[in-house]
N, C-alpha and C positions, 0 to 999 in steps of 0.2 A: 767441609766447606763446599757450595755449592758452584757450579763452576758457571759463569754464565753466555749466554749461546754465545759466538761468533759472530762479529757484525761481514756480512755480505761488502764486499770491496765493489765499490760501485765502478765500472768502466768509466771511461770516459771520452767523452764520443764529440769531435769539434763538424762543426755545420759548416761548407762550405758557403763563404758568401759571395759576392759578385769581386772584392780583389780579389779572391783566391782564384776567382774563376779569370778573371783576368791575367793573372801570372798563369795561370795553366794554357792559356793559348800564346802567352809570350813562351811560356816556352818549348810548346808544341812548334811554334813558327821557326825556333832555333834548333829544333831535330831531337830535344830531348824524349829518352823513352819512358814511357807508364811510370816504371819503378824509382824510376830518380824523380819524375814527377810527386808523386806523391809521398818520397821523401821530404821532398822539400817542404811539401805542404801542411805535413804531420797528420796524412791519413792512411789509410789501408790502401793499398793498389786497387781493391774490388769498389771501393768509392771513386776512383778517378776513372774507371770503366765504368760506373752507373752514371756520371757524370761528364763524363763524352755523349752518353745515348742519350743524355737528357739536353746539350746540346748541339743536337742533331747527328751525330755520328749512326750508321743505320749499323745493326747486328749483323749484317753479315761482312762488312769491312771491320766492325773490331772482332769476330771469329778469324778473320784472315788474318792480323796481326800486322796490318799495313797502316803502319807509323807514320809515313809519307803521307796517306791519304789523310790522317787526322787535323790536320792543320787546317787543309780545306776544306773541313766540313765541320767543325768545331767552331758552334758561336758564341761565345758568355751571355750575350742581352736573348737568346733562346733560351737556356739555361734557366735564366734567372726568370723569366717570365714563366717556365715551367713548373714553379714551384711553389 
């Protein structure tokens, strides 16, 4: 009997949209870090770092790991105009 291929397991990959990005500066504003962020949101930490840079957080504050500065420089309506 012939055996037939494997179906490919699709990922699955959620888009952040402008509430998400809204709770990500509610809870950047409350001192949450990356990781518990992006728990919460059901994505990979390295999307909640592309999406700090997209709004406005510059590379070399999230190279430094300065969680303090994210809040103020994190905007959702920059964010979402970026995309």
């Amino acid at each position: 009997m012939a055996q037939e291929p494997e179906q490919k397991k699709k990922r699955k990959y959620k888009r952040i949209n402008y509430t998400d990005r809204k709770k990500i500066k509610g809870m950047l504003d409350v001192g949450c870090n990356v990781e518990f962020i992006a728990y919460s949101i059901g994505v990979n930490r390295a999307t909640i770092y592309r999406e700090l840079e997209r709004g406005g957080v510059k590379k070399d504050v999230l190279k430094q790991h300065r969680y303090d500065r994210y809040k103020d420089l994190y905007d959702p309506d920059t964010a979402q105009k970026a995309i």
